[in-house]
C-alpha positions as CSV (number, residue, x, y, z in Angstrom):
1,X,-45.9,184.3,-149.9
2,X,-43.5,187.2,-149.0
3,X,-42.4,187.3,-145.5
4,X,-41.7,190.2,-143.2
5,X,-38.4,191.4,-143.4
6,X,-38.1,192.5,-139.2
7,X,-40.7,190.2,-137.6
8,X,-40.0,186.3,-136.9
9,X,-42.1,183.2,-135.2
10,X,-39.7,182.2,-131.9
11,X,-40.3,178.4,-131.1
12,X,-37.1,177.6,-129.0
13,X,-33.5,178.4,-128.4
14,X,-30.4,176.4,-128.3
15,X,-27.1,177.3,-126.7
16,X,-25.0,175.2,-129.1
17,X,-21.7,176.1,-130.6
18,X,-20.7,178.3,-127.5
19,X,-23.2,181.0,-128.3
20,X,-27.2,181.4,-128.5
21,X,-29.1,180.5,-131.1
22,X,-33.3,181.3,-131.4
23,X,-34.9,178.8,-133.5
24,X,-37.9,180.9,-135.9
25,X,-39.5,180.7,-138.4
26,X,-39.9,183.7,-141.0
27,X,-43.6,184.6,-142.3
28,X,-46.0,187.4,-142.6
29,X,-49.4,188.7,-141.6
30,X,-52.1,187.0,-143.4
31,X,-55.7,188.4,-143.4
32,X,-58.1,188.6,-140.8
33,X,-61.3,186.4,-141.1
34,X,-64.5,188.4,-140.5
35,X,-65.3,187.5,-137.3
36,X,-61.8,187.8,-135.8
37,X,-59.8,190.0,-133.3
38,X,-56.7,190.1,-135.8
39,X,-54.9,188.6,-138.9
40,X,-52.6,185.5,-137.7
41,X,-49.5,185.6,-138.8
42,X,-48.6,182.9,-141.5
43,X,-45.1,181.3,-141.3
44,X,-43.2,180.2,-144.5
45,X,-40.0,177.9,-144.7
46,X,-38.1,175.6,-142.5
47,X,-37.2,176.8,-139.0
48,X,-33.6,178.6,-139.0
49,X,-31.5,179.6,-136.6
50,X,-30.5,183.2,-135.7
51,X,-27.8,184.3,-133.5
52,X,-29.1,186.3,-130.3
53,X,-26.5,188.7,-128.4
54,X,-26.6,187.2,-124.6
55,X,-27.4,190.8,-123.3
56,X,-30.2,191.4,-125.9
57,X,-32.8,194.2,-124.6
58,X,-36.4,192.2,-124.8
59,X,-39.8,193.2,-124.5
60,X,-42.9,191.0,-124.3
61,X,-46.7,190.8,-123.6
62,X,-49.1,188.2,-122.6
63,X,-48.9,185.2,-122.7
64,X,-45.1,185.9,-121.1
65,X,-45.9,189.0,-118.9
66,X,-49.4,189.6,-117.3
67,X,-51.3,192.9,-120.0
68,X,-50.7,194.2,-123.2
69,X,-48.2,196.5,-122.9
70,X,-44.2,195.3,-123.5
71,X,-42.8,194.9,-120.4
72,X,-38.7,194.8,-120.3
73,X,-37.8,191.3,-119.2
74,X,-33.8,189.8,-119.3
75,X,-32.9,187.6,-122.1
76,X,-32.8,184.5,-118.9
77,X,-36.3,184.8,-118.0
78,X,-37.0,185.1,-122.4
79,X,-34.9,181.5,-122.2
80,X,-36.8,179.9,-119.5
81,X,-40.2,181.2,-120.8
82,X,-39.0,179.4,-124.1
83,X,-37.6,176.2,-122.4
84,X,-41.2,175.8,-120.2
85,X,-43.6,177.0,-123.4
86,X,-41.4,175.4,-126.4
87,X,-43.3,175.8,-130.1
88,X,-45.2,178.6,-129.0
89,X,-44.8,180.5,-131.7
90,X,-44.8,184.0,-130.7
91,X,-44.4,186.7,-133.0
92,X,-41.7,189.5,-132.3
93,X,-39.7,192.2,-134.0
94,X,-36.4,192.3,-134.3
95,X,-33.4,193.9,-134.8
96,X,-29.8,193.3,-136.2
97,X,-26.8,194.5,-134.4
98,X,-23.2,195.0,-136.2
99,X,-22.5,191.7,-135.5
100,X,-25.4,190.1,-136.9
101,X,-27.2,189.1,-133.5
102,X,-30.5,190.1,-132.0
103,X,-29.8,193.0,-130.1
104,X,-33.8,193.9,-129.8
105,X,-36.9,191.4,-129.8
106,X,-39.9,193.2,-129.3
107,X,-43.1,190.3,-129.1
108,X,-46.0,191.7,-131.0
109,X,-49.2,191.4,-129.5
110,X,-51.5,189.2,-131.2
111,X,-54.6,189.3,-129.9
């Protein structure tokens, strides 16, 4: 199955090795039974770890935030949302800075 080349499952964080670390998994949108609101998205591999810059600029939806619409939140209250929720899941966008870290997570909303 090919996976998405921006978009990544979160299921927890660790702050090991003096820097912070999201566990994911990658995967891609699979289809959408008939009587569904959306295609789930279908995760592929082992969990990995991917380096997350500490002032990261986050948006999420429900179940995080209250709506649909991102809402800006601060990568502490993304950690603490992890910590209380861990495996969740949630789908988000992402995107590389020069160093290789998330600088952007953008939580897709899945209906």
């Amino acid at each position: 199955m090919p996976i998405a080349p921006d978009e990544i499952a979160v299921y927890r964080y660790t702050p090991e090795g003096g820097f912070l670390s999201l566990i994911v998994k990658y995967g891609n949108w699979g289809c959408a039974p008939k009587d569904s609101d959306g295609a789930p998205f279908e995760t592929v591999g082992k969990e990995t770890y991917m380096p997350m810059d500490q002032a990261a600029y986050i948006t999420v939806t429900n179940p995080i935030v209250a709506g649909t619409e991102n809402q800006h939140i601060g990568v502490q209250e993304f950690l603490d949302w992890l910590e209380a929720h861990p495996d969740s899941g949630l789908v988000f966008k992402y995107h590389l800075g020069a160093d290789g870290a998330i600088d952007r997570l953008d939580e897709e909303f899945t209906p």
